[in-house]
Backbone bond lengths (Angstrom), bond angles and torsions (degrees), N, CA, C in turn:
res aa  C-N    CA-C-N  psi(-1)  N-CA   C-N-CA  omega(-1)  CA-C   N-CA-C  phi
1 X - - - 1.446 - - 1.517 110.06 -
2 X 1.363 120.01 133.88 1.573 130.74 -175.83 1.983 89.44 -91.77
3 X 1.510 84.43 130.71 1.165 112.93 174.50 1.829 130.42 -83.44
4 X 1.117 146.26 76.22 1.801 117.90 178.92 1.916 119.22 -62.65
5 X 1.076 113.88 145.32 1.044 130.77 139.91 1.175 140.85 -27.04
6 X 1.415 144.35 106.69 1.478 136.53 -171.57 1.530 114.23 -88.09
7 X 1.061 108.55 29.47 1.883 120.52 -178.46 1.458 107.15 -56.93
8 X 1.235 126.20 152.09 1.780 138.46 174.69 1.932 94.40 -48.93
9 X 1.600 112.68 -38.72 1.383 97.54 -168.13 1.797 109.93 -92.58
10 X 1.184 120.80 3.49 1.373 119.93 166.52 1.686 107.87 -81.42
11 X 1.494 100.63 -40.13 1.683 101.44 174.89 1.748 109.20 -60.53
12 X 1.188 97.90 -46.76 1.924 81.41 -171.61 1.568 94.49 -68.25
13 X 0.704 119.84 -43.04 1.862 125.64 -169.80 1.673 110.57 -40.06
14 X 1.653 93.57 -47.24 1.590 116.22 167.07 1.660 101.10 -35.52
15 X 1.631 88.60 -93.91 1.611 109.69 -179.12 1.542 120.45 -22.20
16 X 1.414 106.11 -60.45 1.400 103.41 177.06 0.963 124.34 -46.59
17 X 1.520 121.92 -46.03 1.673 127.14 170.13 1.575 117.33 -60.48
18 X 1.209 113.28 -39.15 1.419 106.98 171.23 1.948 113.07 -54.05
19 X 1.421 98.59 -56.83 1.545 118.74 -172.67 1.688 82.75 -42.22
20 X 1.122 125.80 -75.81 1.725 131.18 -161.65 1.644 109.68 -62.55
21 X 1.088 134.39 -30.05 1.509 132.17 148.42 1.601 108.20 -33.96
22 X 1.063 84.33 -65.94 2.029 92.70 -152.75 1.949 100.71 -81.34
23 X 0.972 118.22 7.85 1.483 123.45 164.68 1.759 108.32 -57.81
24 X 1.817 89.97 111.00 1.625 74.81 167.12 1.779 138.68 -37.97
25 X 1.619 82.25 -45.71 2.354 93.70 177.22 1.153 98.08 -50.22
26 X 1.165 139.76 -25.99 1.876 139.06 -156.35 1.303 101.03 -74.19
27 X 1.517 97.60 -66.72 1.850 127.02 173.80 1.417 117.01 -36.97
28 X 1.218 109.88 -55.54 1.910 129.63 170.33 1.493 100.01 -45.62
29 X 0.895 101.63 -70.23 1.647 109.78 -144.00 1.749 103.84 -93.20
30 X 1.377 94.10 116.49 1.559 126.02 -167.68 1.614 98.10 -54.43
31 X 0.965 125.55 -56.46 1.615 142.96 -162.27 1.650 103.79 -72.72
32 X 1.382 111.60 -44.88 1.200 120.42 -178.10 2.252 118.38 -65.41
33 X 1.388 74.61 -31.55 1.630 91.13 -173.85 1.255 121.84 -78.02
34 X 1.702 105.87 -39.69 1.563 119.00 162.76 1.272 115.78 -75.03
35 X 1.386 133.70 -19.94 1.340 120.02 164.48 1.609 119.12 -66.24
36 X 1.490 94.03 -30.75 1.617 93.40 -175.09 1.801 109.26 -75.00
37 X 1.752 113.66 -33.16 1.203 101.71 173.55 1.847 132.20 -51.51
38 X 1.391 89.50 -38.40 1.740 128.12 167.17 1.454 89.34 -33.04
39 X 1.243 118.37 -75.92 1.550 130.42 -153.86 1.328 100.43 -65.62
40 X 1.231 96.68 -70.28 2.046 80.94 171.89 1.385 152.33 -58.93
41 X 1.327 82.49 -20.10 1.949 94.73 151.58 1.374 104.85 -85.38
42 X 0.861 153.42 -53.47 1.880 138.23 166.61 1.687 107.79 -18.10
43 X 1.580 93.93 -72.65 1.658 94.61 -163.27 1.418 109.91 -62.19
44 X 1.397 115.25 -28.29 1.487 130.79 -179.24 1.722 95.93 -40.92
45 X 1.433 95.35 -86.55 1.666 109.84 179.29 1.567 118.04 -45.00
46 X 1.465 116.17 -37.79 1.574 119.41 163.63 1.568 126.96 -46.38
47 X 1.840 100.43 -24.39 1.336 99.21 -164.13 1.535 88.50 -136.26
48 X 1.338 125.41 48.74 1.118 134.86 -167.65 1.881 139.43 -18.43
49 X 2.017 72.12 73.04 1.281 87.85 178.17 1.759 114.83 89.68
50 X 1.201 104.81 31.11 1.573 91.84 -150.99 1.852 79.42 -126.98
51 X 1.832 120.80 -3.14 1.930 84.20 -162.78 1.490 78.35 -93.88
52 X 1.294 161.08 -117.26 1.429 139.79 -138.58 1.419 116.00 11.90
53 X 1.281 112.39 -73.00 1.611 115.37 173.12 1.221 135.95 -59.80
54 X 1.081 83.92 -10.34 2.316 110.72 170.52 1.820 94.28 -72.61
55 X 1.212 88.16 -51.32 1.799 84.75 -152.72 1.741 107.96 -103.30
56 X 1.268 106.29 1.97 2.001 120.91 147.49 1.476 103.02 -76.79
57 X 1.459 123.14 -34.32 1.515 103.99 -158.30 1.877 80.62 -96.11
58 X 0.665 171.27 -50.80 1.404 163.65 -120.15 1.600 92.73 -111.43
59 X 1.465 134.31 -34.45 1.254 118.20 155.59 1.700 125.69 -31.07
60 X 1.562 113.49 -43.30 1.303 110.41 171.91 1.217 118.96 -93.88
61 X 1.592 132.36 10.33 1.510 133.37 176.54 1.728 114.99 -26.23
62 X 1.365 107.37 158.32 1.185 105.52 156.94 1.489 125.04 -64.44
63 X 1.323 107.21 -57.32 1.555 139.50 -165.79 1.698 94.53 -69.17
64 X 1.550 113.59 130.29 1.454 123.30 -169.70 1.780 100.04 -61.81
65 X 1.270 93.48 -52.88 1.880 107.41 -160.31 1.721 98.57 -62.86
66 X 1.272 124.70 -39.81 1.852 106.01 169.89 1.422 119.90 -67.58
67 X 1.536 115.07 -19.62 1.072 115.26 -157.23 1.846 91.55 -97.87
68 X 1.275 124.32 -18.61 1.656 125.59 174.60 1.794 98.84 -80.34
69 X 1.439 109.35 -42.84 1.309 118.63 -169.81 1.767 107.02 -44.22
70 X 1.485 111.44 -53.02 1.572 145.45 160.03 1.588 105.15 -30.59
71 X 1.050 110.15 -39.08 1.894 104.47 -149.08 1.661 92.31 -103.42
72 X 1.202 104.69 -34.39 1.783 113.82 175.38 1.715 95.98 -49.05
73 X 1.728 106.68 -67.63 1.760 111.25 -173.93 1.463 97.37 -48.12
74 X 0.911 120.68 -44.84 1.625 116.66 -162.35 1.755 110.90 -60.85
75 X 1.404 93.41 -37.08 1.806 83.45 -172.42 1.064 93.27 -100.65
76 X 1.597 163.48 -12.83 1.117 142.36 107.20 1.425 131.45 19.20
77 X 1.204 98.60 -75.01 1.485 121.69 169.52 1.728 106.31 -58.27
78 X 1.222 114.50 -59.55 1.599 113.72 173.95 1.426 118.38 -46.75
79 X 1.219 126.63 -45.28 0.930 107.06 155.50 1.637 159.02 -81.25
80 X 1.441 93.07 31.90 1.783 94.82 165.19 1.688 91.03 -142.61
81 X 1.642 90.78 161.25 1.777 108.37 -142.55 2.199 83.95 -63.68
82 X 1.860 93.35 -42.29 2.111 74.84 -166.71 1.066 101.53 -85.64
83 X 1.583 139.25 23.31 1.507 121.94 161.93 1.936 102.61 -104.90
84 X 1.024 103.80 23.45 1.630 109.86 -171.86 1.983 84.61 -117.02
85 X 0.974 130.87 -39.80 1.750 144.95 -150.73 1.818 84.85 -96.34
86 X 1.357 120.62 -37.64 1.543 111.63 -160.82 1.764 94.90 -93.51
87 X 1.248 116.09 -43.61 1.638 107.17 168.32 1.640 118.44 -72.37
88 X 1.305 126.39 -25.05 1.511 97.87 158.54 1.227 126.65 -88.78
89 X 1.418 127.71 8.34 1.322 135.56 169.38 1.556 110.29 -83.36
90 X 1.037 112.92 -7.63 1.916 130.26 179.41 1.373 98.73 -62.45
91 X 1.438 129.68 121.07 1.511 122.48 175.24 1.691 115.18 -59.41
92 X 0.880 125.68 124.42 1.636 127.31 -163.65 1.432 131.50 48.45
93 X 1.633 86.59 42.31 2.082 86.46 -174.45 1.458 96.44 -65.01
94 X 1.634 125.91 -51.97 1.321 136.25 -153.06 1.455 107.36 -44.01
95 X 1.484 113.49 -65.84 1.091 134.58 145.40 2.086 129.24 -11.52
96 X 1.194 115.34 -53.32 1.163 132.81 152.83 1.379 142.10 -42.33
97 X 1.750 89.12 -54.37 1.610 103.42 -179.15 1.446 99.18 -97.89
98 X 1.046 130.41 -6.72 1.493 122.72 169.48 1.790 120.91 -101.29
99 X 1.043 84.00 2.77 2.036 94.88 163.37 1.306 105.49 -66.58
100 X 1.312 109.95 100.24 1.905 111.05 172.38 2.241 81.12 -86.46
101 X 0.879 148.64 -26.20 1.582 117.65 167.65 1.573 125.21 -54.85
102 X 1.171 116.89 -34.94 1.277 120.84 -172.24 2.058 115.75 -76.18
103 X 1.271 102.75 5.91 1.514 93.53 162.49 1.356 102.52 -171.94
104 X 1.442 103.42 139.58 1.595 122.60 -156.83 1.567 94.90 -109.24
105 X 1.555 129.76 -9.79 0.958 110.17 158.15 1.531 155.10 -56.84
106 X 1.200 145.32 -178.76 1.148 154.22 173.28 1.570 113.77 -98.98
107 X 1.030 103.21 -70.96 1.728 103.11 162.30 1.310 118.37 -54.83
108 X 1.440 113.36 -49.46 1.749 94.52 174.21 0.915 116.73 -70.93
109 X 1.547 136.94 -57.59 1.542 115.12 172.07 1.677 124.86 -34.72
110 X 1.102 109.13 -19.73 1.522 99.27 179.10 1.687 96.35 -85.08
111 X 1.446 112.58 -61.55 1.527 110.85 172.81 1.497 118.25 -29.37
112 X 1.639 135.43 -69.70 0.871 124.42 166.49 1.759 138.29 -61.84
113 X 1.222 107.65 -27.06 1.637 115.31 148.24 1.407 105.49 -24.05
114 X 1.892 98.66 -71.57 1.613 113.53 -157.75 1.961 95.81 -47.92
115 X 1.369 107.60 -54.62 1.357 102.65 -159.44 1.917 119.55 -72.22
116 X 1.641 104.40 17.09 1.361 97.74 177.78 1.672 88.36 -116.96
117 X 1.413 114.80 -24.00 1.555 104.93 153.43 2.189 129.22 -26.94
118 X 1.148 68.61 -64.64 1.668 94.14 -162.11 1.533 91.72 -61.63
119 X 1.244 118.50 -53.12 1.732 114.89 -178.76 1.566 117.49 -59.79
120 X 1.312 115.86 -37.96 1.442 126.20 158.25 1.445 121.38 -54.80
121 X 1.444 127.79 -37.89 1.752 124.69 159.60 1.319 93.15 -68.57
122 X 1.056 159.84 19.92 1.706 135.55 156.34 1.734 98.94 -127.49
123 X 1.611 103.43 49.77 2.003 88.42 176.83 1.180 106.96 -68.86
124 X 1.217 110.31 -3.75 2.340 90.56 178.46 1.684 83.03 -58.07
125 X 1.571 115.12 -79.57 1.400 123.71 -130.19 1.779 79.46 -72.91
126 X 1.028 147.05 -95.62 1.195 122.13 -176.61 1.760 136.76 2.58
127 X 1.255 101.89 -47.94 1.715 113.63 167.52 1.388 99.16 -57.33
128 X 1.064 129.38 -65.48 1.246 145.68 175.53 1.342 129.68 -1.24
129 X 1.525 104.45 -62.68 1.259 139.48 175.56 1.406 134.18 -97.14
130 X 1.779 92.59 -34.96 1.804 102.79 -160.85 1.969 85.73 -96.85
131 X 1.624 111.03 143.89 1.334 127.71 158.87 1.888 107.53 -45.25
132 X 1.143 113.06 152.64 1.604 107.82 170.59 1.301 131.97 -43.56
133 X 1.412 96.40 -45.15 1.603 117.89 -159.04 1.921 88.53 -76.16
134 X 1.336 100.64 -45.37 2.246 94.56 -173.20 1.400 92.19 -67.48
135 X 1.199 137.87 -27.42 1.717 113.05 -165.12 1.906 86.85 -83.05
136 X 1.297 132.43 -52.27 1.554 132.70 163.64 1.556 89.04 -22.30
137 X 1.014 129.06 -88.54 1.592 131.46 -136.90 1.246 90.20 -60.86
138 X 1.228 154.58 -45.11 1.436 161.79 -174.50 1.014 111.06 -49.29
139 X 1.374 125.88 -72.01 1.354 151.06 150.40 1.926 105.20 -9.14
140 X 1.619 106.40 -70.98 1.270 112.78 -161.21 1.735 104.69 -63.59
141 X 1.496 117.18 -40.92 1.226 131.81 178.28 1.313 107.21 -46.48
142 X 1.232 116.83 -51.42 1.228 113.67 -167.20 1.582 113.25 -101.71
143 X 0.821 138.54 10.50 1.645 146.27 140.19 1.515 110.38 -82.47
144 X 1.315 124.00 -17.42 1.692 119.93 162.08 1.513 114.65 -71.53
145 X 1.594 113.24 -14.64 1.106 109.04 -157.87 1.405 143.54 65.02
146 X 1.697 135.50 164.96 1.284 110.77 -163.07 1.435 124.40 -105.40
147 X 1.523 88.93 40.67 1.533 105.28 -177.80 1.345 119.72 -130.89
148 X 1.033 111.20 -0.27 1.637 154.53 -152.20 1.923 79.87 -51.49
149 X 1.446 122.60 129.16 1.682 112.47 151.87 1.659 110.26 -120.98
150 X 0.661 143.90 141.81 1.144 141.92 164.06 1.232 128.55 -61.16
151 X 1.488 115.44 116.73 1.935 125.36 -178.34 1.922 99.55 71.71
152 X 1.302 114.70 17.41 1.360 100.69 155.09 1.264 145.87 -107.38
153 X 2.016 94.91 18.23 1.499 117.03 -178.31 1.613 109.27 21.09
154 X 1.403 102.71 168.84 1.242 135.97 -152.38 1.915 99.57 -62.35
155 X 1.290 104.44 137.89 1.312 110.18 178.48 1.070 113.92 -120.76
156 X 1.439 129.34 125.56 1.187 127.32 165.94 1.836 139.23 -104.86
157 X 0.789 120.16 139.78 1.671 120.18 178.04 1.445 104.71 -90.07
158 X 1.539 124.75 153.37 1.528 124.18 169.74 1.814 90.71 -134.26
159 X 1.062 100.08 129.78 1.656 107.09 -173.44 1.120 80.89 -91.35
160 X 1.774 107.66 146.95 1.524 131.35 166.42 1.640 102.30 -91.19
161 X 1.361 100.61 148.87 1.759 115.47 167.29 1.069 105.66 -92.98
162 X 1.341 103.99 148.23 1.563 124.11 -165.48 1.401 89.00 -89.08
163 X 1.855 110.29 144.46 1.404 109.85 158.43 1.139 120.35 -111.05
C-alpha cells in the first residue's frame, strides 16, 4: 500500500480539493463532475482502496489543520450524488461523523455538522445505502444541532438594561 505524507503541504493540497469539489461550477457542469469521479476512482484503485480511509482516519487526527483539511474532502465529497453513495458505503462512517466526542473544535464541529448536512439533502441516495437506524442517527444529529451537549438542557441568557 502507497502511503501520503501528513506535511502542512498535503493539508492545503487536501483543502484545495475539497474547496474545488464543492464549487457550485463543479456541481453544474456534467462533464466536469464525471471527470472528477474518474479521478477518484483512479487514485482510489492507485492506492488500493485506501484514500476514503485516508480522509475518515484524519477526520479524527490529533492535529486541528488535518482534521479541517478532512472535513473540506468530506463535504466535497457530499456534494456529488457518488461521493455521497461511496461515504455511506464506508463501514461505520454514520457512526464517525456523528461522534460529537471526537472533536473539541469549533470549526470542526461546524465542518463536520456541515458534512452530515449535505448527506441529509440527498436522503433518496442516502436511504439507499444507509440502514434505518444511521439515516435516524443523522437525522437526530442534526436537529441537535452543532453544539448539541448532552444533559445540559437549554441555556438561557437575560440581557440587562442599561441605566
Amino acid at each position: 500500500k502507497k502511503k501520503m505524507r501528513g506535511s502542512l503541504h498535503q493539508v492545503k493540497y487536501h483543502e484545495m480539493i475539497g474547496y474545488w469539489m464543492s464549487a457550485r461550477e463543479v456541481q453544474r457542469s456534467v462533464e466536469v463532475a464525471v471527470a472528477l469521479e474518474h479521478l477518484y476512482r483512479d487514485l482510489d484503485e492507485e492506492f488500493s482502496g485506501w484514500v476514503l480511509s485516508h480522509w475518515v482516519d484524519e477526520m479524527s487526527h490529533s492535529e486541528t489543520e488535518r482534521r479541517m483539511a478532512a472535513y473540506h474532502i468530506m463535504q466535497g465529497l457530499a456534494s456529488h450524488d457518488w461521493g455521497v453513495k461511496e461515504m455511506c458505503q464506508y463501514p461505520g462512517f454514520v457512526e464517525i461523523v456523528t461522534d460529537r466526542k471526537t472533536e473539541v473544535n469549533k470549526a470542526g464541529m461546524e465542518w463536520r455538522f456541515g458534512v452530515c448536512e449535505l448527506l441529509l439533502e440527498r436522503r433518496d441516495l442516502v436511504g439507499e445505502v444507509l440502514s434505518d437506524k444511521e439515516v435516524k442517527d443523522l437525522n437526530v444529529y442534526v436537529k441537535q444541532g452543532v453544539f448539541y451537549a448532552a444533559g445540559a438542557g437549554p441555556q438561557v441568557q437575560v440581557a440587562e438594561e442599561a441605566s
